[in-house]
Structure formats: structure tokens, C-alpha cells
N, C-alpha and C positions, 0 to 999 in steps of 0.2 A: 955150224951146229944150229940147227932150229932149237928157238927156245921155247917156253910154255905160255908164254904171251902170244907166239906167233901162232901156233897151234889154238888157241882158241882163236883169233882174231881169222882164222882160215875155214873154221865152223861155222861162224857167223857168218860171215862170206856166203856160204855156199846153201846156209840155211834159207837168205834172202834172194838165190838165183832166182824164183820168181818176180822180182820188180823188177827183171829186164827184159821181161818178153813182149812189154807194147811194143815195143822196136822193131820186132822181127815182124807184127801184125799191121804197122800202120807204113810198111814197105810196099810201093804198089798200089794195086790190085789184089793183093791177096784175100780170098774171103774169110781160112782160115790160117791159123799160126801150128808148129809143133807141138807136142805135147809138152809139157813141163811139169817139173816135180813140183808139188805144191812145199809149204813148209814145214811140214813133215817129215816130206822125204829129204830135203834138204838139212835138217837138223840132224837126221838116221845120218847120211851122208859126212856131216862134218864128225859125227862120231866113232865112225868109220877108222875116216883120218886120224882121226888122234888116236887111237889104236895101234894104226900103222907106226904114226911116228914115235910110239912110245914105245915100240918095240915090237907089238903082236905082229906073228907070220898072217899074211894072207889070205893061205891057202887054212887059215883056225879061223876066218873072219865066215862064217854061213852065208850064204847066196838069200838074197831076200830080195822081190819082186817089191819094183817100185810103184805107188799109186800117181798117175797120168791124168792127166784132165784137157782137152780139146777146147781151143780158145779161137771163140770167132768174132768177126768185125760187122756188126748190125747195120754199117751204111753199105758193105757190101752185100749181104743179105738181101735186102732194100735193093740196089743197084740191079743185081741179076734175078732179083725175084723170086729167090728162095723165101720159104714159109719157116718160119723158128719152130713149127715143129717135127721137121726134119732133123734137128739139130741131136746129138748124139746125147744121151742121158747122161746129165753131170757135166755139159759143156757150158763153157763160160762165156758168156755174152758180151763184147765188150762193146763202148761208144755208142751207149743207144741215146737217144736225143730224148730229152724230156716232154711228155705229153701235156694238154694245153692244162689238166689237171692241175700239174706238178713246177707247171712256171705260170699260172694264174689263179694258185687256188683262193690266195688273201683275196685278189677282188671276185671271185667269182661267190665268196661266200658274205662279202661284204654285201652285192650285188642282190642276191639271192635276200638277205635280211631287211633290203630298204624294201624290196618287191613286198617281200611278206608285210611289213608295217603300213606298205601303202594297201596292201590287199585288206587287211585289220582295219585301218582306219577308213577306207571306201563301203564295206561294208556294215559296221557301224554309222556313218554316216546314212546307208540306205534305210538301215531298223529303222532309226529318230526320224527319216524323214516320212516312212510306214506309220508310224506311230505317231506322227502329226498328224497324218491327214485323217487316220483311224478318230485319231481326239475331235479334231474339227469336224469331222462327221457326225460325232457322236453330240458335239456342242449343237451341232448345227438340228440334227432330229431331237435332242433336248428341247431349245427354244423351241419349235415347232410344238412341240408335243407340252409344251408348258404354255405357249398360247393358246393351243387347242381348249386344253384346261381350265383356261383363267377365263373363256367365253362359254366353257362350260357351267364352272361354278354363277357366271354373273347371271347366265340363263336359268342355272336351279334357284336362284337366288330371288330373280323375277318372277318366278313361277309359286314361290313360296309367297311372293308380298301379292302376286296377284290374287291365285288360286283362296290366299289363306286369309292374310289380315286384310286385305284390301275388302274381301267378303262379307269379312266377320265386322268390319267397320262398316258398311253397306247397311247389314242387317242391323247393328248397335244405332245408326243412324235413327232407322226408321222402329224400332224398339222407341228410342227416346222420342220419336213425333208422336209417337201412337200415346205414349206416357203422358207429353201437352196435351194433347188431344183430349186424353180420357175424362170423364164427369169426374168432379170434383167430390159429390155426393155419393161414388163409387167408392171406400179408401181399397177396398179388395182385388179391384181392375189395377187399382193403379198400382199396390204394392205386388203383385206377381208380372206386372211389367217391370217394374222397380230390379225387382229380384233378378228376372229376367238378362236385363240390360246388365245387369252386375255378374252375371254369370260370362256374358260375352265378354266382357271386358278383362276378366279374368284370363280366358280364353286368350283372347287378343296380348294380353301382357306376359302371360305363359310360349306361344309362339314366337315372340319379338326376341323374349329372350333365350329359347331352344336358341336362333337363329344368330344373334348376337355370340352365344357363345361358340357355336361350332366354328364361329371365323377367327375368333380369337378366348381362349380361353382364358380369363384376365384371373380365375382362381388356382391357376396354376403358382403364380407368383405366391399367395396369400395361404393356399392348404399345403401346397407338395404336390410330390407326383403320387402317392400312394392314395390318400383320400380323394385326388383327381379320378386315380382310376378306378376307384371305389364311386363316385359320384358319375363317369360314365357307365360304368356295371348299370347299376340303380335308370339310367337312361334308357339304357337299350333294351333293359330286362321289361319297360312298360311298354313294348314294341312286339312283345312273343320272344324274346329271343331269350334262350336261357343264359345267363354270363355268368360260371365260378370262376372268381379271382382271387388268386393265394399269392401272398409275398413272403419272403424269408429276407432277412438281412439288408434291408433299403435303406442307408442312410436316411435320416431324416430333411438332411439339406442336403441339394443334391445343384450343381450349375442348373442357371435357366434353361442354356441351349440345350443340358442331356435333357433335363426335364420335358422340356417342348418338343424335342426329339422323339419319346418314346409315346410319348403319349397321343401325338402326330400317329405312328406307328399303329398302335391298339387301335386308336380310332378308325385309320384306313380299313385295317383287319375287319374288323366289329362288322363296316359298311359293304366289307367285299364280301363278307360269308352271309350276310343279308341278302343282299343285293343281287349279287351274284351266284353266289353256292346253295343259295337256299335252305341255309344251316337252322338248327332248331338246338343244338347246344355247341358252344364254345366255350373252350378253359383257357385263363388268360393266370399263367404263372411268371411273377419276379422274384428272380434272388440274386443276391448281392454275395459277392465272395472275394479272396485278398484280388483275383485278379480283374474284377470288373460286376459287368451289371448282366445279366441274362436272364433273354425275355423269352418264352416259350407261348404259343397261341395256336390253336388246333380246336378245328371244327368239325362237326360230322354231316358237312352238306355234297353237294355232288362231283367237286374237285375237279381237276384238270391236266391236260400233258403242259406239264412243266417247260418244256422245251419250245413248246408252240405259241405258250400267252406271258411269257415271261418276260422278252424282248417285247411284247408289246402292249401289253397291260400297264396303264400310265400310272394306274396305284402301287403296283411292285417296285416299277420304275421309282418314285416318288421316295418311299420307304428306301429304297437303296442310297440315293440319291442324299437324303436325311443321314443315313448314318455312316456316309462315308469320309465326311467334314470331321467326325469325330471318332475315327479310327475305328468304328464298327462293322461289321460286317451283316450279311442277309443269307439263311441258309431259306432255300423253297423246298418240299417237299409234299406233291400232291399227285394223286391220279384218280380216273375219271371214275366215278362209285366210291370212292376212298377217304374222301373228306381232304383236306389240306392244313398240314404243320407248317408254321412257320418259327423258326431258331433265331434269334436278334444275340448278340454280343456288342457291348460296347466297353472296351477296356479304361473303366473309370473305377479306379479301387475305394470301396467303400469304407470311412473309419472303422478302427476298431472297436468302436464303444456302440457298433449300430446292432441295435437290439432284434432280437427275431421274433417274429409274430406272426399271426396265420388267423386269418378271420374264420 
């Protein structure tokens, strides 16, 4: 008598007759194996049986069409040179050898990550070394263009002691010979020579010190920068040049270096819209705000392509140069008939107790 232990342990059985068909496929040469019931049909199969053995006829069990699957050997495939896509739809593949993927993917992506850190770090290293030589270039037309300059100024410099006081000393000279000279019995000769000689020296002491200050403005330390740029206005304005200067919000102590800074700045400005633009009014605006200092300067002389004199206008240059030490920036804006703006920022925040005023 089959018992009800045996009856299941004969389902299972038969449910698993699929894990014996590598057997019949790795016989041989064979490329493929028979069909097999997968585990479906095998589980249909043991429940079959226990049907039968529990009593049910046969001939009451319905005829049911099993599902088959075709199971082929991939080395034989390979061997005869069959293509797998020949292979019957829903056929089983068996003994494929793994590709160089799937038995070296850890080094090939290890591999792949050190390439990529060296390719990152190689070029990184090319910017910095782009960016060196870009800097040394730039150091390098710096000096140059800051010698250029420094034999400029010592020649305007020359040309001021020659042209100016050297003359006016000349003339004062021979003023005071003519003054010994004169009859004593004259006092009228002598005192319009007198007066004379006092007017040049005047002259002469007014010059010394234009010239004195524009090298070094020593009332910067002593007024500010606002009555600075109030006392260049009043300079340039005895030149033809019209100068409105309005401030807002200027601290009253401000650092030496911003101080020398901007005022460095105005003055460049003042000389290139002179000088060069040919300007007949310029507005020189500062205001002070939580975020810094902002200088505005704008002339209505005959301007320029910005792109063409910018790189090499050694006053732009300069003024950049100025406020780059101190975190500021240079905005240019100018074209030719158009007059030229210039935008200064220098992020130095102004106290809160700084008063606004507007001359």
C-alpha cells in the first residue's frame, strides 16, 4: 500500500525532473538535448499521480498538452558554427562561457576610474600651466609698460622744470639784475621791477608745487579723499575743463591705500578726457553704500573702441591695476563720438554714521 508520504515525495520527484537534463546535453557531441517538461509541468504531473493513487479513473483525468522547451549546448553552437539566432524561440541556452565583461568587470572599471583621475588631473595641470605662462606674460608686458611710463613721467617731469621753472628762474634772474642795476633816484623803476620779480616768483612757487603734488599728494593723508577730490575739481576746472563732483555717503576716514586708490583713479580720468578725448565737461560722482565705495566718471569728449585702446592704454591699464589689490573692479564704456563712462567699485563698506552730503 502506497502511503500519503510516498505520494507526495513522488510529486516532487517529478516536479524536479528538470535538473536532470544537463546529462543527457553534455553527452557527446550533442548540440541539442530533448525537450523537457519545465516545472510546471512537472508539478501538473505529480498531481496527476496522486489522483491516480487516491483513487481517481484515468480515463476522468482530461488530456492536457505539456509545455516543452528545446535546451542547447553554446560550446556546441560555437564548435559547428551555428548562429544562436537560429535557435528555436523559448530555447534554453546552456554552458555559455562568460564574456571579458562579466569575468573582469571589477578591474576594467577600476581601470577606467584611475584613466579618468589621470585624464582630470593632466588636464588641470595644463589650465595652471596655460595660466602661468598667460600671468608671466602679462607680468612681463606689465614691467615693460610700467618702464615705458616711469621714462615717461621723468621726461614730462623734465620738460616741466625745463620748459617752466627753469625759465621763469632765467627771467626772475635777470628781473632782479635789472632791479641792482636800476637808479636809485628812480623809487618807480625800481618798485615795478620789484613787484615784477614777485609776481614770477609767485609763478615759480605755484608751479613747484602743481608739480610736487601731482607726484605725490601728501593732502590726502591730512583732508580725505572727498575734499582731495574737491581740490582737484578746483585744479582742472582752471584748465577749461568743466568738473561736477557730487558724493553721497563717503566715510570720512577711509584707508590710505583706498584713498590713494581712487583718487590715483579721478586723476588718471580728469588727464585722459583732457588729454586725449578732448572733453569740455566731465561728472565725477562718489557714493558710499553698505556694500562698498562707487565711483562713476563720464565725459562728453570724442571716446573710443573700447576693445582696441583698452589692452593698451597704459592709463586703463594703471587704474585696473590700482584697484585690483583691493578687490575692485573697472567697468569701460566708450565709443567713438560718444564720450566715455567709466564704473569704479571697490568693496570697502562705509560706517554707518557716514553722513550724505552733495555740494
Amino acid at each position: 500500500m502506497v502511503g500519503q508520504r510516498d505520494v507526495q515525495h513522488l510529486a516532487v520527484d517529478i516536479g524536479v525532473v528538470e535538473a536532470a537534463y544537463p546529462a543527457f546535453v553534455q553527452r557527446g557531441d550533442l548540440v541539442a538535448g530533448p525537450k523537457f517538461l519545465d516545472a510546471a509541468c512537472g508539478t501538473r504531473l505529480g498531481q496527476m499521480a496522486l489522483q491516480i493513487l487516491t483513487g481517481t479513473r484515468a480515463v476522468d483525468i482530461p488530456v492536457e498538452t505539456a509545455r516543452t522547451s528545446p535546451i542547447l549546448d553554446w560550446r556546441q553552437l560555437r564548435r559547428w558554427g551555428i548562429s544562436e539566432t537560429r535557435a528555436p524561440a523559448g530555447a534554453q541556452i546552456l554552458f555559455r562561457e562568460p564574456g571579458v565583461w562579466t569575468q573582469y568587470k571589477g578591474y576594467i572599471l577600476a581601470a577606467v576610474a584611475v584613466l579618468l583621475a589621470q585624464t582630470g588631473l593632466i588636464g588641470g595641470l595644463l589650465v595652471q600651466a596655460g595660466r602661468r605662462r598667460r600671468a608671466e606674460a602679462r607680468i612681463r608686458d606689465l614691467g615693460s609698460r610700467l618702464l615705458g611710463a616711469q621714462e615717461a613721467e621723468r621726461s614730462r617731469i623734465a620738460r616741466e622744470l625745463h620748459d617752466d621753472v627753469s625759465q621763469q628762474t632765467a627771467l626772475l634772474s635777470i628781473d632782479l639784475q635789472l632791479l641792482i642795476g636800476t637808479d636809485p633816484d628812480e623809487p618807480d623803476t625800481r618798485e615795478e621791477l620789484a613787484r615784477k620779480a614777485l609776481r614770477r616768483t609767485e609763478t615759480i612757487a605755484q608751479t613747484v608745487h602743481a608739480l610736487s603734488h601731482r607726484l605725490h599728494p601728501a593732502k590726502l593723508q591730512l583732508m580725505g579723499l572727498v575734499p582731495s577730490l574737491s581740490s582737484l575739481q578746483r585744479e582742472f576746472s582752471k584748465t577749461g575743463l568743466a568738473v561736477a563732483f557730487t558724493h553721497r555717503n563717503v566715510p570720512d576716514r577711509l584707508p590710505f591705500d583706498l584713498t590713494l586708490c581712487l583718487f590715483r583713479v579721478v586723476q588718471e580720468a580728469l588727464q585722459n578726457a583732457v588729454k586725449h578725448g578732448s572733453a569740455r565737461k566731465v561728472t565725477v560722482d562718489l557714493t558710499g553704500n553698505p556694500k562698498g565705495l562707487s565711483l562713476t566718471i563720464g565725459d562728453d569728449g570724442v571716446g573710443f573702441e573700447v576693445d582696441a585702446l583698452s589692452a593698451k592704454g597704459l592709463g586703463l591699464v594703471s587704474m585696473k591695476e590700482r584697484l585690483e589689490p583691493l578687490g575692485g573692479t573697472l567697468e569701460i564704456h566708450s565709443r567713438p563720438g560718444a564720450g566715455t563712462r567709466l564704473n569704479a567699485f571697490v568693496p570697502a563698506p562705509p560706517p554707518a554714521s557716514a553722513a550724505a552730503s552733495t555740494p
